[in-house]
C-alpha positions as CSV (number, residue, x, y, z in Angstrom):
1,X,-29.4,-33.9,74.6
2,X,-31.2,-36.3,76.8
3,X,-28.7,-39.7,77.4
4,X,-30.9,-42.3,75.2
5,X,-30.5,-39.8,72.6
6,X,-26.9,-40.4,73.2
7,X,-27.1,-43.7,73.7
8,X,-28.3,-44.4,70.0
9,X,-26.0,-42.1,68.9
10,X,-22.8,-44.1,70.2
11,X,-24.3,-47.3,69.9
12,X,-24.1,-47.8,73.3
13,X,-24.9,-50.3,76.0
14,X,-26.4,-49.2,79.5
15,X,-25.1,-51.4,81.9
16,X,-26.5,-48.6,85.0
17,X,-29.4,-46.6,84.9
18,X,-32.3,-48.0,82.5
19,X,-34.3,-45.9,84.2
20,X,-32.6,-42.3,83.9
21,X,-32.2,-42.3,80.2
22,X,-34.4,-39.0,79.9
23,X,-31.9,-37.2,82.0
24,X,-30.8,-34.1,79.8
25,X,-27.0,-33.6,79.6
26,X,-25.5,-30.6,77.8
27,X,-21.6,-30.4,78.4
28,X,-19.2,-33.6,78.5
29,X,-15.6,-34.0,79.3
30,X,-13.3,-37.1,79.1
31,X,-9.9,-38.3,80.7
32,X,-8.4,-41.4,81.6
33,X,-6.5,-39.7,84.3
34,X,-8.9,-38.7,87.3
35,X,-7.1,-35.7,88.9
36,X,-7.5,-34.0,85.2
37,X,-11.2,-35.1,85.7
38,X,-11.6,-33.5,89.4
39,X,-9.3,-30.5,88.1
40,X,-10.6,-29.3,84.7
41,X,-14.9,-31.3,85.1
42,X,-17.5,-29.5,86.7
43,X,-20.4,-31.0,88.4
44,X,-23.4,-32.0,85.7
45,X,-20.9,-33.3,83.2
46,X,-20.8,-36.3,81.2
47,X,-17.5,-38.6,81.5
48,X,-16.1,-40.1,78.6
49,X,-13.4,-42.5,79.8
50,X,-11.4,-45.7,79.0
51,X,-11.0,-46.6,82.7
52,X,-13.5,-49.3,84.2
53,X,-12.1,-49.6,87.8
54,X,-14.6,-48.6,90.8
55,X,-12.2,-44.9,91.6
56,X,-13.8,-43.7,87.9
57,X,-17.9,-44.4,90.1
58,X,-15.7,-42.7,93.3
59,X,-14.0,-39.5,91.2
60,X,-17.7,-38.9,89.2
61,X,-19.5,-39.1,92.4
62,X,-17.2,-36.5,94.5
63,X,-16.9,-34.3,91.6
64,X,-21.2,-34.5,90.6
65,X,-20.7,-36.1,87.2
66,X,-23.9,-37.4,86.0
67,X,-23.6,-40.1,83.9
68,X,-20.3,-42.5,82.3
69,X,-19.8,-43.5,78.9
70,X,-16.9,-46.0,78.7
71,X,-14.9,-46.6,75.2
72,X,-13.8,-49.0,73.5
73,X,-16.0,-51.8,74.2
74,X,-14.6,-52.0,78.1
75,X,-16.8,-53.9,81.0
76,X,-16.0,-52.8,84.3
77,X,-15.5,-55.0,87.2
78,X,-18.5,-56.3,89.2
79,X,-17.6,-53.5,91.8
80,X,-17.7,-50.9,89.6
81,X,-20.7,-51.9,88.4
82,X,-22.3,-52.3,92.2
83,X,-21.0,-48.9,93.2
84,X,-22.8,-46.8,90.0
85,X,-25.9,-48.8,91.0
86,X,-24.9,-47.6,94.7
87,X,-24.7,-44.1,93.8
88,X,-27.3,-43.9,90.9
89,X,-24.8,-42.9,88.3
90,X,-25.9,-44.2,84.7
91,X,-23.1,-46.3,83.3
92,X,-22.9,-47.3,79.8
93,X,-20.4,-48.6,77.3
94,X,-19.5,-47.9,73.4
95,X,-17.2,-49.7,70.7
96,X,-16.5,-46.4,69.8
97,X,-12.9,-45.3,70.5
98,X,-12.7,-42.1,72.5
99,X,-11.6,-39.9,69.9
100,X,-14.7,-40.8,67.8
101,X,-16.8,-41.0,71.0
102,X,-15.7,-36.9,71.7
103,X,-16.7,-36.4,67.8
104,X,-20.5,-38.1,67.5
105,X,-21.5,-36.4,70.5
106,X,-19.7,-32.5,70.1
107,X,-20.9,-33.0,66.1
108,X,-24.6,-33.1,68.0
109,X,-24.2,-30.1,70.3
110,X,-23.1,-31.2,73.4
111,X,-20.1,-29.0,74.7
112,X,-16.9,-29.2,76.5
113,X,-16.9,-28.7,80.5
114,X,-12.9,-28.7,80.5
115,X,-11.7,-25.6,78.5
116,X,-8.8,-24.7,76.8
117,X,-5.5,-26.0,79.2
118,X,-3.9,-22.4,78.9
119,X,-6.8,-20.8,80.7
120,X,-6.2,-23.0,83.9
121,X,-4.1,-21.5,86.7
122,X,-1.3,-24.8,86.3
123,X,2.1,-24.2,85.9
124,X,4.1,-25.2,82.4
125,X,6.7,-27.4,83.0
């Protein structure tokens, strides 16, 4: 599914990356906490996230996400928003809680890049 296909989909607002709405994105993942991001993403993933602060641009870009799709109507900062132009990863934002966000877009065939928490090598507490 190409990310203007996605964009209609969640109602969404590109704030970065007009220009790279033809990219084609197949598997998605979303956390608010970035060390689950960098320990269960994969490079070439989608992040769904409520965070808008400029480590969400910093954790995609070490970790090869491809694009961002913030919920719940957030903005990020101005430096966010500098840094995503910076390192040419399309930002946009939907009104759509995560929760529905996840739905809309698995409901259209794009898959998980995180996998089942009991197939990852962390200890139970």
């Amino acid at each position: 599914m190409t990310l203007q296909e996605m964009k209609e989909i969640l109602n969404a607002e590109v704030i970065v990356g007009h220009d790279q709405l033809g990219m084609e994105i197949k598997e998605a993942g979303c956390a608010d906490l970035m060390a689950d991001v960098l320990f269960f993403g994969k490079a070439g993933m989608l992040l769904l996230t409520g965070l808008t602060n400029p480590n969400v641009i910093e954790t995609a870009h070490t970790l090869g996400v491809v694009a961002i799709i913030m919920v719940r109507g957030k903005r990020p900062a101005p430096e966010t928003i500098r840094r995503a132009e910076e390192l040419r990863i399309p930002l946009l934002s939907t009104q759509y809680i995560l929760f529905e966000t996840v739905g809309r877009l698995y409901v259209k065939g794009v898959n998980s890049c995180m996998g089942k928490v009991e197939e990852s090598p962390l200890p139970n507490p």
